[in-house]
C-alpha positions in Angstrom: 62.8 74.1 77.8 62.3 78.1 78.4 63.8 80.2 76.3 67.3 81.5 77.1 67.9 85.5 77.3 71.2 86.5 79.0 71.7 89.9 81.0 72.9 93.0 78.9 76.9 92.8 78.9 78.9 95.5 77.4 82.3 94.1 77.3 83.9 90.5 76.5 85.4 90.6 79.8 81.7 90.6 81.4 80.5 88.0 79.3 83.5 85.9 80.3 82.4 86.4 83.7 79.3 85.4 83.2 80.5 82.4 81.3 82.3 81.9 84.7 79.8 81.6 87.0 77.4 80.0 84.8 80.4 77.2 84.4 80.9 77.5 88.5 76.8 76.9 88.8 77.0 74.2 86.9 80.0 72.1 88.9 77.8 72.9 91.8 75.1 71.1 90.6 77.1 68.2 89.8 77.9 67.2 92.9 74.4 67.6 93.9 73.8 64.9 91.4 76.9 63.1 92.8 75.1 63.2 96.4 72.1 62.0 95.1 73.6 59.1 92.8 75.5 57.9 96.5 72.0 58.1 98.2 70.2 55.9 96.1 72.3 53.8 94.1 73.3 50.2 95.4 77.2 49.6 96.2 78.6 46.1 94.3 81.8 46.0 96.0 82.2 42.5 95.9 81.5 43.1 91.7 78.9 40.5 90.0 75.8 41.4 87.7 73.4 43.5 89.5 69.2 41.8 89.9 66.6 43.6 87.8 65.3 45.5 90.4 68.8 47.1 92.2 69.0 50.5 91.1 72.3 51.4 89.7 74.2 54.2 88.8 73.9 53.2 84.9 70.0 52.8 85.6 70.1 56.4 86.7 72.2 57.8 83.9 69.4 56.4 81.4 66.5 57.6 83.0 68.8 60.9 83.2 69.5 60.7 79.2 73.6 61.1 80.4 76.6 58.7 80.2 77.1 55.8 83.2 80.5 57.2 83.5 79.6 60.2 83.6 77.4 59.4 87.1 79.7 57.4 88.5 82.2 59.9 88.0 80.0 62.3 90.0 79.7 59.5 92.8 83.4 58.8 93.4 83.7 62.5 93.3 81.2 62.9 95.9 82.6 59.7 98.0 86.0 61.3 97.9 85.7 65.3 98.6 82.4 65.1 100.5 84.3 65.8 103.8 86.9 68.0 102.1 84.6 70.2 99.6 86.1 73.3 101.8 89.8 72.3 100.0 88.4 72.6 96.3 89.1 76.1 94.6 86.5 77.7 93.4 87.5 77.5 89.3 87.9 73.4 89.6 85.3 71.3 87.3 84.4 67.7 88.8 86.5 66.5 85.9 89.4 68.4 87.5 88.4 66.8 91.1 87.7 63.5 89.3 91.6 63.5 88.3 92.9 64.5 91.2 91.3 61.9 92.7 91.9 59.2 90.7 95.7 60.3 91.0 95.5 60.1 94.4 95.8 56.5 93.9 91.7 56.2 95.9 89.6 53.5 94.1 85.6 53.2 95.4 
């Protein structure tokens, strides 16, 4: 890892800013990884234990170092708002999306 500097900031209100977009970059990213876990991880919709050689979303969260739930969190978010990522506001988190959806009643 690089060393992190941040920008000069003068006030609490730009560093909360800053913290802002640095939070709003972040979320962006996520479903970039949400994308990516849809693309190349293998569907079970009919359930049952996976072969050794399907790649799962819990095979990519540990070769990622991050929680299964986690990715598949990201890839039901992606399934659900792909077509709709217009509707989000800007200050939602995928955990906000993930409830939403998951309110709406929508299972994968």
């Amino acid at each position: 890892m690089e060393a992190i500097t941040l920008p000069f900031l003068n006030s609490i209100d730009e560093y909360l800013a800053y913290a802002a977009e640095l939070r709003a970059e972040r979320d962006r990213q996520s479903w970039k990884l949400g994308r990516v876990a849809d693309e190349i991880c293998i569907d079970r919709p009919n359930g049952g234990k996976p072969a050794p050689n399907d790649f799962t979303t819990a095979k990519l969260a540990r070769l990622l170092g991050e929680e299964p739930s986690v990715i598949s969190e990201l890839r039901n978010n992606w399934r659900f708002w792909n077509a709709r990522l217009d509707e989000i506001p800007d200050n939602a988190s995928w955990r906000h999306c993930a409830e939403c959806r998951r309110r709406s009643g929508w299972r994968p």
